[in-house]
C-alpha positions as CSV (number, residue, x, y, z in Angstrom):
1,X,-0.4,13.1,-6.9
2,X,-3.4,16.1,-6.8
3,X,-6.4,14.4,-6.1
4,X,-9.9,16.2,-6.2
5,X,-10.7,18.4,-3.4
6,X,-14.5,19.5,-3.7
7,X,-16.4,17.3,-1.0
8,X,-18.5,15.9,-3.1
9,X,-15.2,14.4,-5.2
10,X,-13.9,13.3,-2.1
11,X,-17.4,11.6,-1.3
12,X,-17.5,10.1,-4.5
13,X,-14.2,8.7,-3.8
14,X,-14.9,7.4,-0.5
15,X,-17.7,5.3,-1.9
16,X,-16.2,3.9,-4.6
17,X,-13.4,2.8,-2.9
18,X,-15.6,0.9,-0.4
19,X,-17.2,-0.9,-3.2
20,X,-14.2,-0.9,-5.1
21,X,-11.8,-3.0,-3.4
22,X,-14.5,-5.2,-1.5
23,X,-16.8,-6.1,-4.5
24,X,-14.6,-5.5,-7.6
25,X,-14.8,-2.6,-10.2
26,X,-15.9,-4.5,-13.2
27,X,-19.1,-5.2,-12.3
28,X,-19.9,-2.5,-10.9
29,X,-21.1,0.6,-13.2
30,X,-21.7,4.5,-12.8
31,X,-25.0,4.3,-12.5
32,X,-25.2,1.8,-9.7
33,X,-22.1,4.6,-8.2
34,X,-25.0,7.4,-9.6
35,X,-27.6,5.6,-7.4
36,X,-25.4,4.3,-4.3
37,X,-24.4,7.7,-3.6
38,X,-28.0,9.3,-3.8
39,X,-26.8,11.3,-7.4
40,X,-27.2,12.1,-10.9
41,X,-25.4,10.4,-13.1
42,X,-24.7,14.0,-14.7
43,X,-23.6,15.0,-11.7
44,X,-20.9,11.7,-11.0
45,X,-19.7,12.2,-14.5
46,X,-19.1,16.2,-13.8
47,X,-16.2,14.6,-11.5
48,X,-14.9,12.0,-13.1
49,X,-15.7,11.9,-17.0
50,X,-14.8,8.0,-16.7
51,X,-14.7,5.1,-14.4
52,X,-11.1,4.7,-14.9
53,X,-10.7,7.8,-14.0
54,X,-12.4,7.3,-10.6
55,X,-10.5,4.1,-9.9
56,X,-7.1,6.1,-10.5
57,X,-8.3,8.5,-8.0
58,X,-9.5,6.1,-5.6
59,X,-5.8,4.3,-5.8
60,X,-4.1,7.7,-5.4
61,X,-5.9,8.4,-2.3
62,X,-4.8,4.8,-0.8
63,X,-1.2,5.8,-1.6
64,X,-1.4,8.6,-0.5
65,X,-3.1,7.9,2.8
66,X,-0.9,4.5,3.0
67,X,2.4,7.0,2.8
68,X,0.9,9.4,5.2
69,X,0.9,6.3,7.4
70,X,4.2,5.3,7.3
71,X,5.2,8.8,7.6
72,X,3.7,9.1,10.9
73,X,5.3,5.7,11.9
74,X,8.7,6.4,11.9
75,X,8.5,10.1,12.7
76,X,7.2,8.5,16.1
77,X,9.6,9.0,19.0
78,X,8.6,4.5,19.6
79,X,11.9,2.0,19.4
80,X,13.0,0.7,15.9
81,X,11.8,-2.4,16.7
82,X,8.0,-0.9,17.6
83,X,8.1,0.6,14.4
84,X,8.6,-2.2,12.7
85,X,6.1,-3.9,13.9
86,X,3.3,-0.7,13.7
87,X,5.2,-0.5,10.4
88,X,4.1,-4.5,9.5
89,X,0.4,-4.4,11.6
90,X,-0.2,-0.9,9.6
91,X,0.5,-2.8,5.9
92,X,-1.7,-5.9,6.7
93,X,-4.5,-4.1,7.8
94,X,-4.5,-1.9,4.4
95,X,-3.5,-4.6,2.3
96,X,-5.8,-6.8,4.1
97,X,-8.7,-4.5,3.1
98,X,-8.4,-5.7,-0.1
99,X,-10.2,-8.1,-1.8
100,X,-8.6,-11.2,-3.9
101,X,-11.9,-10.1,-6.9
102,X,-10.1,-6.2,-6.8
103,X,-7.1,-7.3,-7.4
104,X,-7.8,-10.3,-9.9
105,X,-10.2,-7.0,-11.7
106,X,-6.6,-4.8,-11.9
107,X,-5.1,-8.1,-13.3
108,X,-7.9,-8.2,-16.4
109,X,-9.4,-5.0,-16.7
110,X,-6.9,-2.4,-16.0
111,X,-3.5,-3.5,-15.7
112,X,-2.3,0.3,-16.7
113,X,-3.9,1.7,-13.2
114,X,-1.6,-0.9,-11.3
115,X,1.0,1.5,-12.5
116,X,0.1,3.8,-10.1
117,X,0.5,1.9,-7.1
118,X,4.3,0.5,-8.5
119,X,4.8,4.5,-8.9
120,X,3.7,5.0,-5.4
121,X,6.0,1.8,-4.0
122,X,9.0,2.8,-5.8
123,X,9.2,6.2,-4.2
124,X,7.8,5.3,-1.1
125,X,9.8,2.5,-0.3
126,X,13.5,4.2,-0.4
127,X,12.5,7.1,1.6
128,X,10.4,5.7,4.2
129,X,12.5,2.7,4.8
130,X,15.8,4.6,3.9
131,X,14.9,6.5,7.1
132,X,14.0,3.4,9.2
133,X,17.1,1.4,7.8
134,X,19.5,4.4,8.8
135,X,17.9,4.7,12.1
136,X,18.0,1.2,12.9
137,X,21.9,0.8,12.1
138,X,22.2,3.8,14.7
139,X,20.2,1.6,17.2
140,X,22.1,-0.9,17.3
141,X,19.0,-3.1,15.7
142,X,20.4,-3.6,11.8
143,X,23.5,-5.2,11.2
144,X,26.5,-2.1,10.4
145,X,27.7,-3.8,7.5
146,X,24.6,-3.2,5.4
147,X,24.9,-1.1,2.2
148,X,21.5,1.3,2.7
149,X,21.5,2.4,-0.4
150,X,21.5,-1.1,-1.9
151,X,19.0,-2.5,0.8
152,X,16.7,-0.4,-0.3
153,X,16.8,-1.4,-3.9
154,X,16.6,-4.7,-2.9
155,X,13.4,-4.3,-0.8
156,X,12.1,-2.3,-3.8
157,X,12.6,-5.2,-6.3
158,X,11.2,-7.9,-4.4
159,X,8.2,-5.7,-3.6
160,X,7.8,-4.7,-7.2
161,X,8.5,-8.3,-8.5
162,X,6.1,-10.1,-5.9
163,X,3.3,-8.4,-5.1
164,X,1.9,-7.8,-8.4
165,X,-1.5,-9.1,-9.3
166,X,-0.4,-11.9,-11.9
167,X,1.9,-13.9,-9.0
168,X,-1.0,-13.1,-6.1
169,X,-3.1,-15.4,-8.7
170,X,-0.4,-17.9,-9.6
171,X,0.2,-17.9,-5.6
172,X,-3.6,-18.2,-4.5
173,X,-1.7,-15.5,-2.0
174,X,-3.4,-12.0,-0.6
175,X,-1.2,-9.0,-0.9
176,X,-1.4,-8.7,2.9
177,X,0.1,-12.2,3.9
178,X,2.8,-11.8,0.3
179,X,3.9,-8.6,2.0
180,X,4.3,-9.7,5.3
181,X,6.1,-12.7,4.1
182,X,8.6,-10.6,2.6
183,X,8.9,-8.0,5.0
184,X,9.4,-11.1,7.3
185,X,12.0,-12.8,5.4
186,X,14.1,-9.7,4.3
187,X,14.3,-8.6,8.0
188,X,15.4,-11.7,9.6
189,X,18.4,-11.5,7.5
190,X,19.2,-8.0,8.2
191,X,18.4,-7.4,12.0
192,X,21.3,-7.3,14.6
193,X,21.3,-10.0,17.5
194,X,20.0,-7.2,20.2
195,X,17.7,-6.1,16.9
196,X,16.4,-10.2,16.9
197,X,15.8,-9.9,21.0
198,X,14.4,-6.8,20.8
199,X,12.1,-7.4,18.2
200,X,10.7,-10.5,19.9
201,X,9.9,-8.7,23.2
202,X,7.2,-6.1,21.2
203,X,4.1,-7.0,22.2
């Protein structure tokens, strides 16, 4: 992903995504952007020529930042079982950020930018877990008998499959608690007996 550099892009970007996935994007149009950031509208629309195009940007930079995240997670020298749960406090507090009306707005108005984020899980996932997953079989925390390779297609599919905007409606369900639901349920099934004990002793 190459996402704008210029301060005033990033700026730009910063505020929308405030207003963006608290309020909605729908409603909201470049000239209340134009006014909220203390702008032309000329000058907003010498950044972004569209405000599709500043919503793609503004979900780029939460995947972005979101992988970054994880990154540092499990490069950190903590247990596998306090990366998990950084790992599942780090995902509801960015998923919990936002709002049932953003989502429900990807569902009507632009189901082509949700794209990006399924992009963004499908190569995140494999290499961010793939690295925990490995690590926790050499722990002693995940079952040995687990196929990695295949775990991680798993945890890929049910992501992609569940927390999409169509089933967060039919659900009534926040991607925050839908994620830690699964992350929940797929890990019970795949954690050791010490990984089960140690797990419950993290704070």
């Amino acid at each position: 992903m190459s996402l704008p550099t210029s301060s005033t892009a990033l700026r730009i970007i910063e505020t929308a995504e405030k207003i963006f996935i608290t309020s909605g994007f729908s409603r909201v149009s470049m000239d209340e952007l134009a006014r909220e950031l203390g702008m032309s509208k000329k000058t907003l629309y010498a950044h972004f020529d569209s405000k599709d195009a500043l919503l793609k940007a503004v979900l780029e930079r939460r995947v972005t930042r979101v992988n970054a995240e994880l990154e540092f997670v499990i490069a950190s020298k903590r247990t596998f079982t306090e990366k998990l749960h950084d790992i599942f406090d780090l995902l509801r507090k960015r998923l919990g950020e936002v709002s049932p009306v953003f989502v429900d707005d990807l569902r009507r108005s632009a189901p082509e930018c949700f794209a990006i984020i399924e992009k963004a899980r499908g190569e995140m996932i494999p290499r961010q877990f793939g690295k925990l997953f490995a690590e926790g079989v050499a722990s002693g925390d995940l079952r040995p008998d687990l196929d990695l390779p295949l775990l991680q297609r798993v945890l890929v599919t049910l992501v992609q499959t569940i927390v999409r905007p169509e089933t967060m409606a039919e659900l009534q369900c926040g991607p925050n608690v839908l994620m830690s639901r699964i992350l929940n349920l797929f890990f019970v099934g795949i954690l050791s007996e010490q990984g089960r004990r140690s797990i419950s002793q993290v704070p």
